[in-house]
N, C-alpha and C positions, 0 to 999 in steps of 0.2 A: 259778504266778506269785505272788511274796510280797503283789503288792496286790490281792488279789481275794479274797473270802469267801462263800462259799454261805449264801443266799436263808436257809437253816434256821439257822442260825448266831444266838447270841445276843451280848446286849450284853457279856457279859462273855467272849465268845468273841471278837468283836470288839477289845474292850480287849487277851485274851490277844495275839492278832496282832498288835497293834502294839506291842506290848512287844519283838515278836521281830526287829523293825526295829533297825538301827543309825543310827547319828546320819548315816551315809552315804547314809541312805531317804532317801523322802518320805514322811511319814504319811498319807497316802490309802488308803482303799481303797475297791475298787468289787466292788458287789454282783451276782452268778449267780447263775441257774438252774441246774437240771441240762442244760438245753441248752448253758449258756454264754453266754445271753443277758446282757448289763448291763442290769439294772433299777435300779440307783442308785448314788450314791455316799457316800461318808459321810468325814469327817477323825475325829481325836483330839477337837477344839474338840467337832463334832457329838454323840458320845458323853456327853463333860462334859454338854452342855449339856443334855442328856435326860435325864442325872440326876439333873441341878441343880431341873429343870421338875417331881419327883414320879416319873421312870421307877426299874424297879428293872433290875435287873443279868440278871432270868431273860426280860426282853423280849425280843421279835423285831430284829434288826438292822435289820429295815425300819421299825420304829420312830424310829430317829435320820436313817434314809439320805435323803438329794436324789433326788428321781428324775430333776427336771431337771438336766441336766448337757450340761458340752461334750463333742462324740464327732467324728470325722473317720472317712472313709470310705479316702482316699487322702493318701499324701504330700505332693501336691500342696498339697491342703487344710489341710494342717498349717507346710507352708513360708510358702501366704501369710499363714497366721493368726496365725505363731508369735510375731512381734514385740509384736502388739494381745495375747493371751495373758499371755504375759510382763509385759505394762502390767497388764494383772488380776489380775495374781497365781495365777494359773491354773498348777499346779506339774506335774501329770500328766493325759493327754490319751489316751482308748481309742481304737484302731482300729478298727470294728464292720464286720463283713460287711455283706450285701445283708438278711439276716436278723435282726441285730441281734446276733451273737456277736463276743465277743472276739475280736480276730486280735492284737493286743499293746499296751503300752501304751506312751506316748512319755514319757520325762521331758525335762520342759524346765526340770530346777534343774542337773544333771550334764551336760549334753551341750549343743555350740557354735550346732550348726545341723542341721534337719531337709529334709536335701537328696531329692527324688526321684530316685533316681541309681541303675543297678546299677554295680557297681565291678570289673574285674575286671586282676589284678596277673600280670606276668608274668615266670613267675621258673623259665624251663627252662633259663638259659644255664648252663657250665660254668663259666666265670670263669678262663679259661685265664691270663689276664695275674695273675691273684696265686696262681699255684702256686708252693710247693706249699700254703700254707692253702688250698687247696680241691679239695686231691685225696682228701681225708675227709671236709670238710663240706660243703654247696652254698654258693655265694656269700652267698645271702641269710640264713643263718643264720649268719655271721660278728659276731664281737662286738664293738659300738659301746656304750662307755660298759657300761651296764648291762641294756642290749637287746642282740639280736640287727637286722641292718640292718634286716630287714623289717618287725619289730615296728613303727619309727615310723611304717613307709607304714601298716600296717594299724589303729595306733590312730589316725592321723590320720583314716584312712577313716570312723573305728566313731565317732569327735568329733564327725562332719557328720551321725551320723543313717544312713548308710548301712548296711543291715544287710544286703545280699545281694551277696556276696563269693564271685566265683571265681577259685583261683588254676590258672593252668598252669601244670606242673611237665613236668621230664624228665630231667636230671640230678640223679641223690641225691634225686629228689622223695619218695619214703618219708618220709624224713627232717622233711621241710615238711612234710607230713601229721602227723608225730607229734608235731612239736612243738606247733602250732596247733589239732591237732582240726579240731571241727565248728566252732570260734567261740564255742561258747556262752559259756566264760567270760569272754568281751570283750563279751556282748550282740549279736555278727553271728551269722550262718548263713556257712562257710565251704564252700566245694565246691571241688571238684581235677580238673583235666581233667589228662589225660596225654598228652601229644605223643608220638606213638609214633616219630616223622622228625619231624626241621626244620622247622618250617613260616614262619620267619621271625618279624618282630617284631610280627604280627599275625592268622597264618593261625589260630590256635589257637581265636581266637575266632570262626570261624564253628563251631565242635563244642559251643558252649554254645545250649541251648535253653531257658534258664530263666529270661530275663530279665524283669523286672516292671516296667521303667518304659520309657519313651522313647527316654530320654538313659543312655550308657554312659561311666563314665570305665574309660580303661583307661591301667596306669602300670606303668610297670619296679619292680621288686620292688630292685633295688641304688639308689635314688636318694636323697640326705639333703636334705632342702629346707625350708625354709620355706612354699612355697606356702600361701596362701590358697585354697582347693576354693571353700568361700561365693563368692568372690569371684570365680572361676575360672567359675562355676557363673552367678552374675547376669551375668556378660559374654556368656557365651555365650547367654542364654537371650534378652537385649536386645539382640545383635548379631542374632538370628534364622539363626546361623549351622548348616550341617548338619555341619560338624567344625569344633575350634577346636584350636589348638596351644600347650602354653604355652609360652614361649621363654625362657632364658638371654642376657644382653647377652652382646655379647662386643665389647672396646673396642681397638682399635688404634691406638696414637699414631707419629704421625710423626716422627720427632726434627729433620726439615728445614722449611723452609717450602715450601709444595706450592701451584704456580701453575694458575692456568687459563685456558686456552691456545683460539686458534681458527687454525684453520694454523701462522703463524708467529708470531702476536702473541699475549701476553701482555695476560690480562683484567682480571686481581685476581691477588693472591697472598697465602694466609692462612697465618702463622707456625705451625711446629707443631701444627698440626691432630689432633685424636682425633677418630676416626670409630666412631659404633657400630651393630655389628650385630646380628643377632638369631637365635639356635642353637634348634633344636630340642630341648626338654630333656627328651621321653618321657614326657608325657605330656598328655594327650587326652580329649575329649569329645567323641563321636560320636554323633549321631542312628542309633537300634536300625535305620530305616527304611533307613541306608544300610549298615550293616555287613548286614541283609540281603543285599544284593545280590551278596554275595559268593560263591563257589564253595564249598560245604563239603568241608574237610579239604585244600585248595589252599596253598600255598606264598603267603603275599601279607607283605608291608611296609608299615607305617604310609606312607612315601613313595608306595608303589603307589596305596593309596586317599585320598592328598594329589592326587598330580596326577589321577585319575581323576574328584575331584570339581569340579578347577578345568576338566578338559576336557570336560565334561558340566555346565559349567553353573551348579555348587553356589557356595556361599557358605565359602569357609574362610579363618575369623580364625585371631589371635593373640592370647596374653596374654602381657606381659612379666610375669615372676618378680620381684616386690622382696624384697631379703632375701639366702639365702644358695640356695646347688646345686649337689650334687656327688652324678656319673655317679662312681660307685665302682668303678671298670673296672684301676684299678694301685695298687701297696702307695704310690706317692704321695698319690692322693688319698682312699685308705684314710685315711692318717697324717692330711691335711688333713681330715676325717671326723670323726679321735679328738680332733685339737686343739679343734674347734667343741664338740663336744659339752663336752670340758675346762670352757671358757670357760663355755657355757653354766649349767651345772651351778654351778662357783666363783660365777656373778652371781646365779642363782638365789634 
């Protein structure tokens, strides 16, 4: 990790590190042990100011360092804190174990929001509707703008702070694998489950056994959206829902005026009326407790554990999408895909 310096490290060993920062850093760094423990932390200013006070250059880094400092344990911890943080001017934030070792560090100057979430993108379809592009490449590595489709799902993912990322692949999944890796150089951890059969738009995910939080979003790897996750993420969590759906409008105008009627009589009658509804747009926040429940390696549907929760019981919202979304399923709204991105880009 570029912000961390061994306990033995001098002041001027300190200074060489942060030299080696780009303006893209944060100048922080925090002090190890050889266990890994953080025993302090130290800035740029800190250093200065040591050797402003009479220090020289061959001192101990623990010299300059804070030993008090903020540390989080859980994500959790760091979502409710992040906003008060940010008010402090608080720019990087350690993970520390049960022991007091580094497990990674958050930045809160580069990234949106620090969601508790494992994330997991589903992208075994063929993409039968826009052959032949995708009789050599898999859907999701199709080129939008100056991405590949998938790339926005997944740096949208790695913007919220989300770092534990599984993709399921089965058609051309090599391919996903080689292009993405492990994640590192987006700052996630990426893993590949392989669907060896069908297992629908959701069975995949009882084969992952790695999850670290609670709450799972799980999202189609072909979809262009604007969604808000943050936002997606506090609804669900104040709804106290155990799945939430986010949904696309979809608007239907009547070109007549459309009466309402009780037998034979006439109640009211409203001139061209638009009606709107609300579509399923793939993607999802599921409580870990109830994707448990499932069969591992079974055949199941997002719709399957939709109605399973409503007829047992559960709590399942919605969130409308504001903004734009497009299920990238035909060379139409492929095209409708490149145009946005066009626009976007020119306004930029």
């Amino acid at each position: 990790m570029k912000n961390v310096i061994s306990v033995q490290a001098s002041i001027l060993e300190g200074l060489q590190q942060l030299c080696r920062l780009t303006e893209q850093d944060t100048f922080t760094l925090f002090v190890i042990d050889s266990e890994q423990k953080v025993l302090g932390s130290l800035t740029d200013g800190d250093l200065r100011r040591h050797l402003a006070s009479g220090g020289s250059l061959g001192d101990s880094i623990t010299k300059a360092m804070h030993d008090r400092f903020y540390y989080v344990r859980t994500e959790q911890e760091l979502f409710e804190a992040a906003q008060q943080l940010r008010q402090d001017k608080i720019q990087l934030v350690p993970k520390l174990d049960a022991e007091g070792r580094l497990v990674r560090v958050y930045d809160l100057v580069h990234l949106k929001a620090y969601l508790p979430v494992d994330a997991v993108i589903m992208a075994g379809g063929r993409g039968e509707r826009l052959r032949p592009l995708t009789d050599t490449t898999p859907k999701p590595l199709l080129p939008l703008g100056n991405k590949a489709i998938m790339e926005y799902n997944v740096d949208k993912i790695a913007s919220m702070g989300i770092d534990n990322i599984t993709v399921c692949i089965r058609y051309l999944g090599e391919q996903i694998k080689d292009f993405f890796g492990d994640g590192s150089s987006r700052g996630v951890r990426m893993r590949y489950i392989t669907e060896e059969q069908p297992l629908g738009t959701l069975g995949a995910v009882t084969l992952i056994h790695h999850f670290e939080h609670d709450v799972v979003l799980v999202m189609n790897s072909d979809l262009f959206t604007s969604i808000n996750l943050e936002d997606f993420y506090l609804h669900f969590i104040k709804s106290g829902a155990d799945m939430s759906v986010a949904a696309t409008p979809y608007n239907i105008s009547v070109p007549y005026a459309v009466m309402q009627t009780q037998e034979d009589k006439v109640l009211a009658f409203e001139e061209k009326p638009t009606y709107t509804y609300y579509s399923n747009a793939g993607i999802y926040l599921i409580r870990r407790s109830l994707l448990e429940t499932l069969t591992r390696g079974e055949r199941y549907d997002t719709t399957d554990l939709m109605e399973r929760t409503l007829q047992q019981g559960g709590k399942l919202t919605y969130f409308p999408i504001v903004g734009y979304w497009l299920d990238i399923g035909t060379p139409e709204e492929y095209q409708k895909a490149k145009d946005i991105i066009r626009y976007l880009n020119h306004t930029s």
